[in-house]
N, C-alpha and C positions, 0 to 999 in steps of 0.2 A: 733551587739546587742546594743540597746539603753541602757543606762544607767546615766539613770534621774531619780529625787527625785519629790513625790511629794511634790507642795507647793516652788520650787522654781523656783527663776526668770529665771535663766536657761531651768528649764523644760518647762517652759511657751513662750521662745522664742522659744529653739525648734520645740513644736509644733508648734506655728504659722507658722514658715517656712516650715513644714516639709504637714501637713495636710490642710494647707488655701493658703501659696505662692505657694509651689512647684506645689500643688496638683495644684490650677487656673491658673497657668500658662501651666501647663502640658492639662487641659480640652481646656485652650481657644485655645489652638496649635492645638490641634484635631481638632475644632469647625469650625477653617478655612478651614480644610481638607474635614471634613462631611457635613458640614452647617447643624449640629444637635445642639441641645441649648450649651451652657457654663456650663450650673446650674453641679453643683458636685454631681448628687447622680445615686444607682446604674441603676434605672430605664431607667436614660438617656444615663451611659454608654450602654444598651441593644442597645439603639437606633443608637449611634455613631456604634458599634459592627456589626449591620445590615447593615448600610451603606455601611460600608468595606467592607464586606461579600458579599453585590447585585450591588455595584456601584451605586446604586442612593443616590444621597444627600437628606437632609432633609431642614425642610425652617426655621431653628432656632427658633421653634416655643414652646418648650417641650411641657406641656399638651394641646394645642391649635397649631391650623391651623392643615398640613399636616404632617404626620412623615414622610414619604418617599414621593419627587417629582418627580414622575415616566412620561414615554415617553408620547406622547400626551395629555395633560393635565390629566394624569391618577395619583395616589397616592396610596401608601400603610399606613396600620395603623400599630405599632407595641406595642406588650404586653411585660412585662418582670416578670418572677417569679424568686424573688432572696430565696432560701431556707439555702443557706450555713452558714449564720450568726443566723439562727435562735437560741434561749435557748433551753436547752435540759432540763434533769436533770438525778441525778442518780439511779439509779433502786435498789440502798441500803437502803441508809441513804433518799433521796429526793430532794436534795440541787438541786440547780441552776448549771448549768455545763453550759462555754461558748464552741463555736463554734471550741475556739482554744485547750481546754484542752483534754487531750488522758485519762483522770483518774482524780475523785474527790476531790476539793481540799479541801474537808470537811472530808471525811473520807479514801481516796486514792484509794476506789473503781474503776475499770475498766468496769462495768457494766454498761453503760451511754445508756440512751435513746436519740438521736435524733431527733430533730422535721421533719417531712416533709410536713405538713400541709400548707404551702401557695401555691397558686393557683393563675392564671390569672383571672385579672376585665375586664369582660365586661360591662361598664354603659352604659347604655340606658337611660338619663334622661325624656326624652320630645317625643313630636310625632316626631319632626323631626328627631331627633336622630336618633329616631327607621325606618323611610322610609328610613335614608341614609345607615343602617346597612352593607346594601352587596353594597355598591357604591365603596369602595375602590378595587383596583385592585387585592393588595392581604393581608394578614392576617399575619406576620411574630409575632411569638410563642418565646421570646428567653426565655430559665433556665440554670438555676446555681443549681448546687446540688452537692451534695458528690457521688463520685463515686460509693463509698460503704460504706452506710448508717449504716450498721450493725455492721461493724469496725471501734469502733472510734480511734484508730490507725493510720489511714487511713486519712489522710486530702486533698486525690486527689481532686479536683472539676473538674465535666464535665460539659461544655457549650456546649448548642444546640440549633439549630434557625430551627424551621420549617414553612415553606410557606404554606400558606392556602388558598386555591380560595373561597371564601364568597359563592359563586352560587351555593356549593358543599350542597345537599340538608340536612347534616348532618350537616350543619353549621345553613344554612339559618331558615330553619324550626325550630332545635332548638331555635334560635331568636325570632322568632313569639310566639313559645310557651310559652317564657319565660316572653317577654314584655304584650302579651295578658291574661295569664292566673297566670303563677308564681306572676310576679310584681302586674299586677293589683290586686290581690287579699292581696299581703305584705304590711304590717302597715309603714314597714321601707322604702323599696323601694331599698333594698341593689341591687348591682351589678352582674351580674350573675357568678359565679363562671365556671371558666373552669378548670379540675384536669389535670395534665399533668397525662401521661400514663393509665387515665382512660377511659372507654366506650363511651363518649359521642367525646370526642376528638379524638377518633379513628377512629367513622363515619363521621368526616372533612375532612377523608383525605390528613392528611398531609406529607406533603415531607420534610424528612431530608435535608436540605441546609449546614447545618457545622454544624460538633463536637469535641471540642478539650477538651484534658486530661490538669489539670493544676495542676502540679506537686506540693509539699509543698515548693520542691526548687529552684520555679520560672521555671522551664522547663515547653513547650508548648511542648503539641504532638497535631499537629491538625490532624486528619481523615477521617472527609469531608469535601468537600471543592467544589464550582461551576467548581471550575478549573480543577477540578480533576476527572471530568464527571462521579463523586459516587454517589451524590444524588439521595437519595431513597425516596419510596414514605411508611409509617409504615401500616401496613397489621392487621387486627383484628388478635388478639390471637385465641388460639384453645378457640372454642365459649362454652367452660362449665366454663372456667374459669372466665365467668359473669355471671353465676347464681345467683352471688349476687348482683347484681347490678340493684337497683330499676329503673331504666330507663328502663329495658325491663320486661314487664310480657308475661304472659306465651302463652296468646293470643294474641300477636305480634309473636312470633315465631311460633306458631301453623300457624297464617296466613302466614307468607314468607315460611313456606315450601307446605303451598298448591299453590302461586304464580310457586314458582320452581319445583314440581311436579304434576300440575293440579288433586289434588288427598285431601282427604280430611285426616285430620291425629288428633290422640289422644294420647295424653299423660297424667299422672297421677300428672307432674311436672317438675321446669322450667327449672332444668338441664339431665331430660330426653329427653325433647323435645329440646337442643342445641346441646345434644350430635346426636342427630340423624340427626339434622341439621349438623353437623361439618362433618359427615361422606357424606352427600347427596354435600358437599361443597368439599369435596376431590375428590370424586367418580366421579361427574360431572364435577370437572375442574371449578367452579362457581369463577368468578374473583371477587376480594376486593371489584373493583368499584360496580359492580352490586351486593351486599352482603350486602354494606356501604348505598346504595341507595334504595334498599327495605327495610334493617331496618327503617331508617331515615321517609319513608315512613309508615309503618304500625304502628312503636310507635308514628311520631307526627303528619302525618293527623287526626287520629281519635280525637284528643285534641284539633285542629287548625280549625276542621272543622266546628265546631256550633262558632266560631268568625272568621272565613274568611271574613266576610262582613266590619270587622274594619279593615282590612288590605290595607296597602299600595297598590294605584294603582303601584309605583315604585319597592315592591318586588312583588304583586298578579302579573303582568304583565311576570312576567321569566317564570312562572309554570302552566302548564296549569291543575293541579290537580287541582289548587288554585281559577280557575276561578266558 
């Protein structure tokens, strides 16, 4: 346990050794390992973390060039959602509660809200950007979270990196719709937002690559691991549980169940009509992938379709919906 004052020189050497030498000496030792940047922050540990995890290095480039330099002149891109550090507050009194505290230090309350609000950037600045969207090989997702959110007792963190193939129409098209229709139309031009464990990130299809528990008392439990031939690929939840979820309305699903039963079908609402869908997806054995790809299909062709014509010959060229 540290035991420093503020305000003195003591404290101030310290640190410097403690969070600027130790710590850059400790990244630039990686650095030569990964050939992922130097720079100290959490984003670019995601990237070091990938490295380990896929065996491809990176070309020291952090927000610029390649994040992973993959086999034939191929590259990955990677995202990082750090949520562990975020500010909470107490659900008593109000106050500000850090990441580290179990209980209020305003009024001792155990009632504490935690954030979970950050999410992966996807920026799309420019046209090119946006032709190169699905060029990279693959997509690596890494977070950081509290195991259990709802415990603030609890300061386990789980890290998870999942692989994403860009060509996966749940990705791709999402893309399109957001640089043609979202962006173009926004004053800001913000970035697209990806939710971990939400709806739109589940029609990507993505494959768990590694997840470890990281204990409060520095113990690692990793889980998955490439080595460990566990990598899984995460499967849509039972489909009522996105009723809420404004990416699907009710005539997307009305169409994917007359796709999967050439039949024409009615419902009065949009979690009647998934429920009946989730049954017709058990019943028939209906696999993730073709579940994940007629969604994908029915909410964003109909958006994508009156601007396909601005679209990249480099993505319209995969898909022949798109032609």
């Amino acid at each position: 346990m540290l035991n420093y004052k503020l305000g003195t020189l003591e404290a101030s050497e310290a640190l410097i050794q403690d969070l600027y030498i130790d710590l850059r000496s400790k990244v630039n030792a990686w650095s030569e390992i990964t050939y992922q940047t130097p720079q100290a922050r959490m984003g670019y540990v995601g990237q070091h973390l990938v490295s380990v995890v896929t065996g491809y290095p990176g070309g020291k480039s952090g927000a610029r060039g390649y994040d992973l330099v993959m086999e034939n002149g191929s590259y990955g891109e990677i995202k990082t959602c750090y949520r562990v550090d975020q500010l909470g507050s107490c659900g008593d009194c109000g106050a500000v509660v850090s990441s580290l505290e179990t209980a209020c230090s305003a009024c001792g309350s155990k009632n504490i809200d935690r954030k979970d609000d950050s999410k992966w950037l996807i920026s799309l600045r420019n046209d090119t950007e946006f032709a190169e969207v699905i060029e990279p090989k693959n997509y690596y997702f890494v977070l950081f979270e509290f195991a259990n959110l709802l415990d603030p007792s609890n300061n386990d963190i789980e890290a998870s990196i999942w692989q994403v193939d860009p060509l996966n129409k749940g990705f791709s098209f999402c893309m399109v719709d957001y640089y043609l229709n979202i962006r173009a139309k926004s004053q800001s031009k913000a970035p697209f937002n990806m939710w971990p464990h939400e709806f739109k990130f589940s029609l990507t299809k993505p494959t768990l690559i590694y997840k470890a528990i990281i204990k409060s008392n520095g113990e690692i439990n990793t889980i998955v691991f490439p080595s460990f031939n566990n990598c899984y690929t995460d499967i849509l939840k039972p489909l009522h549980e996105y009723s809420r979820a404004t990416t699907i309305s009710l005539e997307a699903v009305i169409r994917v169940i007359g796709r999967l039963t050439g039949h024409s079908f009615r419902a009065t609402n949009k979690r009647e009509a998934l429920e009946y869908l989730e049954k017709l997806r058990n019943h028939n054995d209906v696999s993730n992938e073709t579940l994940c790809d007629l969604f994908a299909e029915e909410i964003y062709l109909p958006l994508i379709n009156p601007v396909k014509d601005m679209i990249p010959s480099e993505i319209k060229s995969k898909y022949p919906e798109l032609e």
